[in-house]
VOVOGU-99880 format. One record per residue: residue in one letter; x, y, z negated of N, C-alpha, C in turn. Coordinates in steps of 0.001 Angstrom, whole numbers, padded with zeros to 6 digits, always signed. Atoms other than C-alpha are relative to their C-alpha. Layout:
<rs>
AXYZXYZXYZ
...
</rs>
This chain:
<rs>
X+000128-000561+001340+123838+097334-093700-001465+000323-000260
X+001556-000379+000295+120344+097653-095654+000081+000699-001356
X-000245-001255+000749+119452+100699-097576-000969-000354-000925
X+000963+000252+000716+117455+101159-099635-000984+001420-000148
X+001650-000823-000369+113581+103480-100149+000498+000590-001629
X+000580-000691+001181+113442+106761-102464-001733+000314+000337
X+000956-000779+000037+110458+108740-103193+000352+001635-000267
X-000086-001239+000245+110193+112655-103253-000725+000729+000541
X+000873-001119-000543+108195+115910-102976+000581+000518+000759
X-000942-001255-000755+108894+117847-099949+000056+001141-000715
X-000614-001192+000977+109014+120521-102199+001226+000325-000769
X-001203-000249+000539+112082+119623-103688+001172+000240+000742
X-001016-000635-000886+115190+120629-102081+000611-001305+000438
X-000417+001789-000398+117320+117773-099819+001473-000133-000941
X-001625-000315+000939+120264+116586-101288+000290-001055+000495
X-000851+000880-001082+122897+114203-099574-000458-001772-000405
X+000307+001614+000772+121947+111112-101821-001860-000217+000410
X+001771+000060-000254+118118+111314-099904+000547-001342+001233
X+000433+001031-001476+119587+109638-096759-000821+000638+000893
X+001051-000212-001011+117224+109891-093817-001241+000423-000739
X+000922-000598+000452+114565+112053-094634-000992-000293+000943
X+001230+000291-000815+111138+110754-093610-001431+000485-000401
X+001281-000508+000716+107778+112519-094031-001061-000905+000262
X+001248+000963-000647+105256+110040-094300-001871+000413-000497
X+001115-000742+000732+102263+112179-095088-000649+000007+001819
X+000407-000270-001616+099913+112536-090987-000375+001630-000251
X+000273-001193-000372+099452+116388-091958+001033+000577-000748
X-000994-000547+000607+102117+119006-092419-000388+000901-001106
X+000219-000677+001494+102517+120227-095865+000194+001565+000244
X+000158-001312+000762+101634+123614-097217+001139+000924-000069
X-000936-000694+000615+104304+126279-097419+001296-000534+000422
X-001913+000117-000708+107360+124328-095701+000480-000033+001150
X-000246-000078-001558+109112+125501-093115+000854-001494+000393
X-000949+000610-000872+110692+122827-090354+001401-000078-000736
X-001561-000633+000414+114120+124295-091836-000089-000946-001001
X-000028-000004+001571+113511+123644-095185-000255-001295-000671
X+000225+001586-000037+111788+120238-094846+001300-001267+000024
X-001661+000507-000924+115332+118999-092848-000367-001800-000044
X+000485+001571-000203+113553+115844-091880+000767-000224+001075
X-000600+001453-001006+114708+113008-089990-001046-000406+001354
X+000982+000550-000905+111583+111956-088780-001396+000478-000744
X+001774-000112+000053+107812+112720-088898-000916-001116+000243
X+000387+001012-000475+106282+109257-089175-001487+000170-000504
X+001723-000369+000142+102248+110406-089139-000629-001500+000299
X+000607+000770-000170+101464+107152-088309-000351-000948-000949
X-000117+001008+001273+102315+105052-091508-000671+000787-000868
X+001062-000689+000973+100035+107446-093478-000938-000637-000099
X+001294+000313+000235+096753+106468-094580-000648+000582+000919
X+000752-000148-000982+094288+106670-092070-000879+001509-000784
X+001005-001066+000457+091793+110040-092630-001177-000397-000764
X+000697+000049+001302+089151+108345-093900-000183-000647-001030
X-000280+000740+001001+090921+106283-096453+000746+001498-000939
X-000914-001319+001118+093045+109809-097391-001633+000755-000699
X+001087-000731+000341+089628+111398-097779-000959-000562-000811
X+000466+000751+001425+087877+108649-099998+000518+000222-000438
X-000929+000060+000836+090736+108601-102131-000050+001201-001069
X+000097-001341+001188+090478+112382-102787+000930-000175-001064
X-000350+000034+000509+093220+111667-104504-000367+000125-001847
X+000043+000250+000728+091541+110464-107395+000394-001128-001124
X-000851+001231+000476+093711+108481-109893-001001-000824-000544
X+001031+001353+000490+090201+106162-110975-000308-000753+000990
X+000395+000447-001314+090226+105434-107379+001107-000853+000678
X-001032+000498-000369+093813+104334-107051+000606-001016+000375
X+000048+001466-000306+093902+100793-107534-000978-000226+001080
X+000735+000681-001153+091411+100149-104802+000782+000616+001361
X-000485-000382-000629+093187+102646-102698+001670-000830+000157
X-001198+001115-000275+096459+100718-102879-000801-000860+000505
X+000628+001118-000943+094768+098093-101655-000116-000367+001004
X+000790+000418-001862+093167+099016-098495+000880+000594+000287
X-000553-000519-001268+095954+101209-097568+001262-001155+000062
X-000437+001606-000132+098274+097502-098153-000392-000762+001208
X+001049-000003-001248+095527+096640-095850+000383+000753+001591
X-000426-000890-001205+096232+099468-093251+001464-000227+000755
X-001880-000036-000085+100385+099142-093606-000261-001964+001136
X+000071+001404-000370+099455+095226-092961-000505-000277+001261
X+000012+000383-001971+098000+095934-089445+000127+001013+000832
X-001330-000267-000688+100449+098331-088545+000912+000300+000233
X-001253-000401-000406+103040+096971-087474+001330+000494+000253
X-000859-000433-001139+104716+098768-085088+000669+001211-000937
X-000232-001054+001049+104948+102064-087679+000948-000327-001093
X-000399+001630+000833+105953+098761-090324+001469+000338+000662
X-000874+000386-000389+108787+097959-088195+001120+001413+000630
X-000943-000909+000048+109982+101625-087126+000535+000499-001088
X+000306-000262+001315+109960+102726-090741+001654-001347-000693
X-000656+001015+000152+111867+099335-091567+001559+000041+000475
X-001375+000103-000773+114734+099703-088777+000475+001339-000250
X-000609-000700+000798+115448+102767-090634+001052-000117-000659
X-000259+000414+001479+115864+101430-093724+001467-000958+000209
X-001024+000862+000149+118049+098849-092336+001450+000534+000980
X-001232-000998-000015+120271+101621-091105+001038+000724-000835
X-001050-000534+001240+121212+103109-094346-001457+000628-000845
X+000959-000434+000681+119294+104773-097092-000986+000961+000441
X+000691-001334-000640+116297+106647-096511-001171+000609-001440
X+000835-000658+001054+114012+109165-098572-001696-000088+000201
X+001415-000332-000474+109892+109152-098149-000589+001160-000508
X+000438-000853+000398+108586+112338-098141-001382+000406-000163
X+001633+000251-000201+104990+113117-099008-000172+001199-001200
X+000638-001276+000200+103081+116537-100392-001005-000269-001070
X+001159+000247+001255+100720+115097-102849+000316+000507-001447
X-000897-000026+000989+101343+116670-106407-000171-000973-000943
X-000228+000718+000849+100697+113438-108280+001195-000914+000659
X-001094+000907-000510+103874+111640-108453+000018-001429-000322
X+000179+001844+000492+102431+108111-109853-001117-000100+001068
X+000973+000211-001128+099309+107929-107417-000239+000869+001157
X-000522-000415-001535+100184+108471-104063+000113-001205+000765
X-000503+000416-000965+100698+107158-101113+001116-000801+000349
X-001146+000401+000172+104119+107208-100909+001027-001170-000939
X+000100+000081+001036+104193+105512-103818-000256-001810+000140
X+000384+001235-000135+102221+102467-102858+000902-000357+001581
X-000810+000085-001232+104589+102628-099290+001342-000407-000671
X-001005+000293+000875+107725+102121-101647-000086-001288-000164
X+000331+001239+000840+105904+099376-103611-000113-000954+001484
X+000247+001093-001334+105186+097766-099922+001163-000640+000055
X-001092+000746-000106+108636+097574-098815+001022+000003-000672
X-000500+000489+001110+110025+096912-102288-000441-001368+000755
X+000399+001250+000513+107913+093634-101832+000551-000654+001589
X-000436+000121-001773+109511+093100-097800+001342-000429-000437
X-001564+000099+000306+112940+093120-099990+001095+000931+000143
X-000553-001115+000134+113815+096358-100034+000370+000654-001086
X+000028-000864+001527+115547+098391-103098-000869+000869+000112
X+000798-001119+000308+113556+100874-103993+001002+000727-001024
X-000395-000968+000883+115255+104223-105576-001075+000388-001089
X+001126-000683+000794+113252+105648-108645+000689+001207-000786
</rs>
């Protein structure tokens, strides 16, 4: 069975229709406890590298290039790729990520990845 990829703020509360809850952010967010998070998994590795998160500065004039290279990053690795993946092809899963823009993100362009792998994507 193959699931299919939401998006969501860990800030929002879980709810049964998330599936496997995955935080794909490499630093823990602000203000949430362990509890409260009720992750699945902590995959720090499929994040953007530090000093692609730190160009970025999450600036949305910066975004399109940032998709890009972190396309780039996802594209050599792997191994993160393929745990992330054998998730997915377990049952539905959620991506969790701390950023408060919800159009330029991360997560966002991680969706759009494995949308294009042949994955649904939730919206």
């Amino acid at each position: 069975m193959t699931g299919s990829v939401g998006i969501k703020r860990i800030y929002e509360p879980p709810a049964t229709a998330d599936g496997r809850r995955v935080l794909v952010d490499r630093l823990w967010p602000r203000g949430v406890s362990r509890e409260a998070a009720a992750l699945d998994l902590w995959l720090k590795a499929i994040a953007p590298t530090p000093a692609l998160r730190t160009w970025f500065g999450h600036d949305p004039a910066r975004f399109a290039t940032f998709r890009d290279r972190y396309r780039r990053e996802l594209d050599a690795n792997p191994d993160a790729v393929a745990e992330l993946c054998g998730l997915i092809d377990q049952g539905d899963v959620t991506l969790l990520y701390a950023a408060h823009d919800e159009q330029a993100n991360h997560a966002v362009v991680l969706a759009g990845y494995l949308g294009d792998r042949g994955y649904a994507v939730r919206r």
